[in-house]
C-alpha positions as CSV (number, residue, x, y, z in Angstrom):
1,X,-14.0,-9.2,1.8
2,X,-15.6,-6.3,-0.1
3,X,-14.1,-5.1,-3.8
4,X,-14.3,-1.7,-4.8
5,X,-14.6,-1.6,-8.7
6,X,-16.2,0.9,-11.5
7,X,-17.1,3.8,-8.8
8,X,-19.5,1.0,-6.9
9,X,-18.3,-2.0,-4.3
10,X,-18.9,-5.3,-4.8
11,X,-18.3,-8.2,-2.8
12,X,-17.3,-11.9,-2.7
13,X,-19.4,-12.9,0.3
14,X,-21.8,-10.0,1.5
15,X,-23.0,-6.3,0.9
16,X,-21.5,-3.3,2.1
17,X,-23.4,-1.6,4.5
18,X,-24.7,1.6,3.2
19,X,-22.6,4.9,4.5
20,X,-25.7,5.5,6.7
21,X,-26.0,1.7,8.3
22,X,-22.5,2.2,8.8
23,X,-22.2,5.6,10.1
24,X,-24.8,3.7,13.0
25,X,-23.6,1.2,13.1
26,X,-19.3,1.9,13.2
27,X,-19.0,2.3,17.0
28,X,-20.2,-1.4,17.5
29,X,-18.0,-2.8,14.8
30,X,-15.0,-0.9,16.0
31,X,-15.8,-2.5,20.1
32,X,-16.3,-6.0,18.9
33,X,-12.8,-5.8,16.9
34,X,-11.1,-4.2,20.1
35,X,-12.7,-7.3,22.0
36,X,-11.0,-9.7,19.8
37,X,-7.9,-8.8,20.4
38,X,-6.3,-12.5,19.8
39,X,-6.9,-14.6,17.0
40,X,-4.5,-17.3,16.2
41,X,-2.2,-16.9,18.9
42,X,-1.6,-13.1,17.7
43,X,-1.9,-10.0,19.3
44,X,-4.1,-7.9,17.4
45,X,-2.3,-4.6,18.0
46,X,-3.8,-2.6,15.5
47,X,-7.6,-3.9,15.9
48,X,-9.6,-1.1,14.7
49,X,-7.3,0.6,12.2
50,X,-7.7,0.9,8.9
51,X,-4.5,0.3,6.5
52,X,-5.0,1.7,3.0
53,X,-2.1,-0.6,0.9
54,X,-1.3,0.8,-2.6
55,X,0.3,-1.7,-5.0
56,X,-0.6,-4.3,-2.5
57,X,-0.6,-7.9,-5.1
58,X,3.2,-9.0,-4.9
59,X,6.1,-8.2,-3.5
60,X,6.4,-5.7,-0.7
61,X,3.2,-4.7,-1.0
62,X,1.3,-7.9,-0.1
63,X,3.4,-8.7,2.5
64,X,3.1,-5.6,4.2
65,X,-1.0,-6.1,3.8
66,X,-1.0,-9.6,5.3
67,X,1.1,-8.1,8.2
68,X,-0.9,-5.4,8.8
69,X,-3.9,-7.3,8.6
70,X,-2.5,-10.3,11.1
71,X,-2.6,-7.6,13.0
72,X,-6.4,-6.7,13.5
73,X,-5.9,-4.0,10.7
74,X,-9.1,-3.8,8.4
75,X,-6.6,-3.6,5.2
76,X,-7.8,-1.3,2.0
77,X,-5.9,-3.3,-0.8
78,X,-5.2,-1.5,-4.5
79,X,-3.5,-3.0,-7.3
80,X,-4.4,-3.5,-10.8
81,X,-4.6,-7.2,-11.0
82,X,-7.8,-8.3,-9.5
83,X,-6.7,-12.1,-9.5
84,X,-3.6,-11.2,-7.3
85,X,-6.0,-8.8,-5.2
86,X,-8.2,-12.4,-4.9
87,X,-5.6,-14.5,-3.8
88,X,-3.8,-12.1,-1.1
89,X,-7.5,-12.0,0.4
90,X,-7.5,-15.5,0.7
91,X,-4.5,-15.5,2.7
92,X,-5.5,-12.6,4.7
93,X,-8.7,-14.2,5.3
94,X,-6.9,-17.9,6.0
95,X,-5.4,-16.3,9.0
96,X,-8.3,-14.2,10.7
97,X,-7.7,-11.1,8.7
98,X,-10.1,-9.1,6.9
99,X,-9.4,-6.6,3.4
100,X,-11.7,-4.4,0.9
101,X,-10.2,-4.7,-2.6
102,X,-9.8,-2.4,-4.5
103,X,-8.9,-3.5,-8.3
104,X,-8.0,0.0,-9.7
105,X,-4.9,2.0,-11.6
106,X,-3.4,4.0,-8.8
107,X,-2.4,6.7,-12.3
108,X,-6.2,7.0,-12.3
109,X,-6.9,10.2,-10.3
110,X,-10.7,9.8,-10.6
111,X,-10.7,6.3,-9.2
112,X,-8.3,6.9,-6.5
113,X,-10.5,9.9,-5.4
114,X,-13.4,7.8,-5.7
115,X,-11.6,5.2,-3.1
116,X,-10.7,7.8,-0.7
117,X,-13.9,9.2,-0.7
118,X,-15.6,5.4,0.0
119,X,-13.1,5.2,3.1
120,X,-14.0,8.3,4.5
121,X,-18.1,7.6,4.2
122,X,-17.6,4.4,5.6
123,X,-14.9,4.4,8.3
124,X,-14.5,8.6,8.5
125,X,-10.7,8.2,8.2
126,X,-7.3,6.0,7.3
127,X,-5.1,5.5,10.0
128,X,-2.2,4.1,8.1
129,X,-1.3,4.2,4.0
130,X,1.4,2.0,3.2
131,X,2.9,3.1,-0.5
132,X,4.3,-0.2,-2.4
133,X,3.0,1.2,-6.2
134,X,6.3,1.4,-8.9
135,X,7.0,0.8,-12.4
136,X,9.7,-0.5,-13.8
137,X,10.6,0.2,-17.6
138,X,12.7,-2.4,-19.6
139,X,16.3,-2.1,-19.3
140,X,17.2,0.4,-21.7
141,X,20.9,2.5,-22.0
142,X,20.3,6.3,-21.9
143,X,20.2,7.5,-24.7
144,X,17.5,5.1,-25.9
145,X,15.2,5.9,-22.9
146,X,11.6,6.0,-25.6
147,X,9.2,9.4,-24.6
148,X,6.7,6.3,-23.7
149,X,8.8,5.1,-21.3
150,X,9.6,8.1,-19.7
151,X,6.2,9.3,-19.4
152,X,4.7,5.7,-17.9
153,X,8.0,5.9,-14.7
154,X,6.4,9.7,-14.6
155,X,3.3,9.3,-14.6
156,X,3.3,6.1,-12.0
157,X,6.9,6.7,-9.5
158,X,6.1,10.4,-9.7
159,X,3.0,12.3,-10.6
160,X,0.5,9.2,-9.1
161,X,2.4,9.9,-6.1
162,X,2.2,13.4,-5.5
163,X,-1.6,13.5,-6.5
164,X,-2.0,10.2,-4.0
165,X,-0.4,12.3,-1.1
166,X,-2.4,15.0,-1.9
167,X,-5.4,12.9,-1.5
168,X,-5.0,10.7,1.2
169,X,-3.0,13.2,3.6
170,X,-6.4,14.7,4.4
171,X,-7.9,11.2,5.0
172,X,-5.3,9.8,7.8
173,X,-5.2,13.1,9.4
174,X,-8.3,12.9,11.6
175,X,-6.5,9.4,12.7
176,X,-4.9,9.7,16.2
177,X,-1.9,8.0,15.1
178,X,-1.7,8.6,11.3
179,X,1.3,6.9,9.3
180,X,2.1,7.1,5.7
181,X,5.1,4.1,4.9
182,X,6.8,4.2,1.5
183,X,10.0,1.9,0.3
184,X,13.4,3.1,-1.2
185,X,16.1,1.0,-3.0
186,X,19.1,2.6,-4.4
187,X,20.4,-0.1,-7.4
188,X,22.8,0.5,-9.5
189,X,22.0,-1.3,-12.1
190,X,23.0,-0.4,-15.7
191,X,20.6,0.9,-18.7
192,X,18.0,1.6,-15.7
193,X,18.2,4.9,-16.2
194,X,14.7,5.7,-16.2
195,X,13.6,4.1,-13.4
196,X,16.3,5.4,-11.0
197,X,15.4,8.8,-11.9
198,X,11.9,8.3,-10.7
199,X,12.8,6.8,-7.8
200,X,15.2,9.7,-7.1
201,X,12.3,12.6,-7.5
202,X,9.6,10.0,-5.6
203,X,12.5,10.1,-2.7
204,X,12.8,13.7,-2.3
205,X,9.1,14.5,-2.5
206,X,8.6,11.5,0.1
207,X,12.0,13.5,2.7
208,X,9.8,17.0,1.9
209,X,7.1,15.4,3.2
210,X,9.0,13.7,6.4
211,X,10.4,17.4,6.8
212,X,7.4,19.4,6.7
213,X,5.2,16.7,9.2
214,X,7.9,16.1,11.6
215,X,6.0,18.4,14.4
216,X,2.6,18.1,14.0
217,X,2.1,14.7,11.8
218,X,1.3,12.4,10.1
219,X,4.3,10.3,10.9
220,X,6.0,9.5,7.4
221,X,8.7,6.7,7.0
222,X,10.8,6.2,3.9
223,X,12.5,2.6,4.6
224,X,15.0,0.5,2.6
225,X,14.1,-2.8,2.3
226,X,16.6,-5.8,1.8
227,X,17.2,-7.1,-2.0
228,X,14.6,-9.0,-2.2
229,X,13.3,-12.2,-5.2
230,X,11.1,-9.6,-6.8
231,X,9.6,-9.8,-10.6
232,X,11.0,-6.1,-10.2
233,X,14.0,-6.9,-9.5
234,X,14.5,-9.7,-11.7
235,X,14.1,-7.6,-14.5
236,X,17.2,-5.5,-13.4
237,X,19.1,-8.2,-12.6
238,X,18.2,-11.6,-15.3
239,X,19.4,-14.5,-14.0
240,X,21.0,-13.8,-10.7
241,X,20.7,-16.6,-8.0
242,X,17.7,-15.8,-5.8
243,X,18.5,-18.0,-2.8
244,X,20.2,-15.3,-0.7
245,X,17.9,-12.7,-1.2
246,X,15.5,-11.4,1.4
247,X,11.6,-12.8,1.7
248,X,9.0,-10.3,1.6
249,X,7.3,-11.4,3.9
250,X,10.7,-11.3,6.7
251,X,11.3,-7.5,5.7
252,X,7.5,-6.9,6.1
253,X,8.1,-7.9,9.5
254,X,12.0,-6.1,9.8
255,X,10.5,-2.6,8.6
256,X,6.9,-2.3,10.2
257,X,7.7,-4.1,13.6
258,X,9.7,-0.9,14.8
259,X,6.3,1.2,13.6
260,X,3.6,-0.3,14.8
261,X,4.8,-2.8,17.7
């Protein structure tokens, strides 16, 4: 596991090779992944892609990375929380897998152009960006939405969005099956005013997309997961009983199964 941090990478077990090494040496790494193409009774169906995972410590987000990565992806994982980022590797690496982390604030354009610049020098490309980065404001009735509140669902359900597309479009494009995965949720939940607005703009910048790529790529999803025992759903909904909701880790599987194979 490698962990991008503070514009350099650092890493739990070994160095990252410099852009140079690895330009030589990329070929070779990218054979022996196709070569191990089962580990742990798995097929390794996407040995030898790289899956760049925004808001990828809980939820959604982390599943999708562990079932990218069961898959022979190399998984670039972002989130905020570096401990959560730590233990998803663990897993990941538990079962075969292998992950960069990258600890960073996905609102931070400087940071986020620093990442996609890393995965370009070292890899020359993404071949799949799953999207699992939200905020959720407290709940709050309309007319008490606070300017700070409204400007934090802005600045991370909206504007990090749009700049991220803008960013990482050009990375997966040299892929020759580029996929960009984001979630949806329509809940109606009272005083969450602020948050369903976001959503709403993130969902019709995310079908723009869809529209404008449908001919020529990159191949853009918007799914709907299943309610599911979030800590962002259980601040919507306090105290409702968790047992029938869906795991994370089944509508990883649901969703991305149809996708990838």
């Amino acid at each position: 596991m490698f962990r991008l941090q503070h514009g350099k990478v650092k890493q739990r077990a070994r160095k990252l090779p410099t852009a140079t090494a690895n330009q030589a040496r990329q070929k070779t790494l990218l054979a022996k992944s196709l070569l191990s193409s089962h580990v742990g009774g798995m097929e390794k169906i996407l040995s030898g892609k790289i899956a760049l995972v925004t808001g990828a410590s809980r939820g959604i987000g982390a599943a999708s990375a562990e079932w990218l990565a069961a898959r022979g992806a190399h998984v670039v994982a972002v989130a905020r929380t570096t401990g959560a980022l730590e233990e998803l590797d663990d897993r990941i690496q538990a079962k075969g897998g292998q992950a960069t982390l990258a600890p960073m604030d996905i609102t931070t354009d400087a940071a986020m152009a620093h990442l996609c610049r890393s995965i370009f020098d070292r890899w020359g490309r993404a071949d799949i960006w799953v999207h699992a980065a939200f905020h959720a404001t407290a709940l709050t009735p309309a007319p008490h939405i606070t300017e700070k509140d409204l400007d934090r669902a802005i600045g991370t359900n909206i504007r990090a969005v749009s700049r991220l597309i803008t960013m990482i479009a050009p990375l997966i494009e040299p892929s020759d099956d580029p996929h960009a995965v984001f979630f949806d949720d329509t809940w109606d939940a009272k005083f969450a005013g602020t948050y369903g607005m976001s959503k709403a703009a993130t969902r019709a910048l995310v079908q723009n997309w869809q529209s404008e790529t449908e001919k020529h790529g990159p191949n853009v999803h918007l799914l709907h997961p299943k309610p599911m025992p979030t800590a962002l759903r259980a601040r919507f909904y306090p105290g409702e009983d968790r047992e029938g909701l869906a795991k994370p880790s089944d509508e990883a599987e649901r969703l991305l199964q149809p996708i990838f194979g």
